[in-house]
N, C-alpha and C positions, 0 to 999 in steps of 0.2 A: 751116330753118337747121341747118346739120350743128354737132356737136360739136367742137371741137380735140382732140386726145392731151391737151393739156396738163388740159382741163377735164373728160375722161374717167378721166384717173390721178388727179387732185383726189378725183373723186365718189369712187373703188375707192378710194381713202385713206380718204376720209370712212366708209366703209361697213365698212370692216377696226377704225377705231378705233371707232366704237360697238361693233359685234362683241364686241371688245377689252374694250369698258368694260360692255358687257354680260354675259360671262365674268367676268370680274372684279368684281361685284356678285352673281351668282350663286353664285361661291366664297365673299365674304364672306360674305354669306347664309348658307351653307351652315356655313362656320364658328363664324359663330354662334352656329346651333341647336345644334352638335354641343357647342358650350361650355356654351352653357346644361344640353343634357340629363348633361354631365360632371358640372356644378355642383349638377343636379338629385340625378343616382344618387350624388354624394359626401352630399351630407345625406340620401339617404334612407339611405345605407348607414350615415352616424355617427348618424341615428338609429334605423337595426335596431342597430345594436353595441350603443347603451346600453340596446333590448328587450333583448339577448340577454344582457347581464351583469345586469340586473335580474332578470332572469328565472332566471337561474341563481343569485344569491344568492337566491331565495327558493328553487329546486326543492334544493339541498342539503342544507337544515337538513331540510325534509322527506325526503326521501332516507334519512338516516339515523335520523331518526326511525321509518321504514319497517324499516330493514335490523335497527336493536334490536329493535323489534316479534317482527319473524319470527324473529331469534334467541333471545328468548323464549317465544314460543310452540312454536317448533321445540324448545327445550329443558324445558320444560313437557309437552311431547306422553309423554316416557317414565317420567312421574312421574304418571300418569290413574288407573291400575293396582296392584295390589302385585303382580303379574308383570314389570309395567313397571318399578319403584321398583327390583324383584332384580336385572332386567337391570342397568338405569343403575348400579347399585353393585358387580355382579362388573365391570359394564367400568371404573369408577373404580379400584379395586382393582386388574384387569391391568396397567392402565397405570402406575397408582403402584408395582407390582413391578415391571413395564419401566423404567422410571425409575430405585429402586432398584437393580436389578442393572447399567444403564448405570453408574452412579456409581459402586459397587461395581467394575465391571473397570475403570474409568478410574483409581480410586485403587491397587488393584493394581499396574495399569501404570505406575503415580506411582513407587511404591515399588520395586517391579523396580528402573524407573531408576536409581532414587535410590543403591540399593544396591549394581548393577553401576558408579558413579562412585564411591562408596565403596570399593566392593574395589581397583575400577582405581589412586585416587590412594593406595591404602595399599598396594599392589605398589610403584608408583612410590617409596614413600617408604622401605619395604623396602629396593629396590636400589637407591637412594641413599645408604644408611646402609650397605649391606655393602660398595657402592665407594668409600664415604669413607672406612671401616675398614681394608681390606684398602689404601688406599694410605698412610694411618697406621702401618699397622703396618708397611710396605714401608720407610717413610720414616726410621721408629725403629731399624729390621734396618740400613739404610743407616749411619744417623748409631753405629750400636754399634759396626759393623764400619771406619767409619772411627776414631770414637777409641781402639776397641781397638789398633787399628794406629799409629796416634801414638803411645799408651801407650806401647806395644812396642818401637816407634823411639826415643823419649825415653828408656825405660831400657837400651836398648843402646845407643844414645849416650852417656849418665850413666857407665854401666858400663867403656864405654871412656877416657872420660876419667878414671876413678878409676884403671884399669887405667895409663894413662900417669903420671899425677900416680906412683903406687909404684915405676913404674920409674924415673921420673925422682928420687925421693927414695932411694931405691937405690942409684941411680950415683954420686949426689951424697954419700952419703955412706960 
């Protein structure tokens, strides 16, 4: 018995959609696992994170417990000796001179300053007082030589009218 087309395109359907649904189970599948091992390396990574902060508040205190140690004993080491003890105390001494004389040319330097603002603001204050003087005195020369002048005008005005008033008493009489 032959096959139809029609019952041949049926079967190549049938055979595309399992395919289909067979890829398709395989993806899920696959998605899955890949979710799970997500899920998995997310808790194991939150819990390495709280190994690792655990871990690290403990290795700190130690740490430092460590680093005073050896800064102890390192400063210990030059005090075994009274060769040792001369050193440790000329280099204490260098350094408290080095110290001292930084401070010493800082405050110098202080004072320098201080004093070059000093002189600056009392020049300043100098030739402010000689130009306010000298235009004072400019002002007063002004004001002299005008009322002089008025003075002068008013008694030679005064004068002329005296001078009129006698000729007019003159004539008149």
């Amino acid at each position: 018995m032959a096959t139809t087309t029609e019952e041949r395109n049926r079967a190549a359907a049938g055979k595309k959609a399992a395919a289909t649904r067979k890829r398709n189970a395989a993806r899920r599948s696959q998605a899955a696992r890949r979710a799970a091992a997500t899920r998995a390396d997310a808790e194991k990574t939150y819990i390495e994170g709280l190994a690792i902060q655990a871990e690290k508040a403990l290795l700190i205190p130690v740490g430092a417990a460590l680093v005073a140690r050896d800064s102890l004993v390192e400063t210990a080491k030059g005090f075994q000796t009274r060769t040792g003890v001369e050193r440790e105390l000329k280099r204490f001494e260098r350094r408290g001179n080095t110290a001292r004389n930084r401070t010493l040319r800082q405050l110098k330097r202080s004072r320098t300053q201080v004093e070059r603002e000093i002189r600056k603001r009392r020049t300043q204050a100098t030739r402010l007082a000689k130009r306010n003087r000298r235009q004072v005195e400019q002002q007063v020369k002004r004001t002299r030589r005008d009322f002089e002048r008025n003075a002068t005008n008013l008694q030679n005005g005064a004068e002329k009218i005296v001078d009129r008033v006698q000729e007019q008493v003159t004539t008149t009489s």
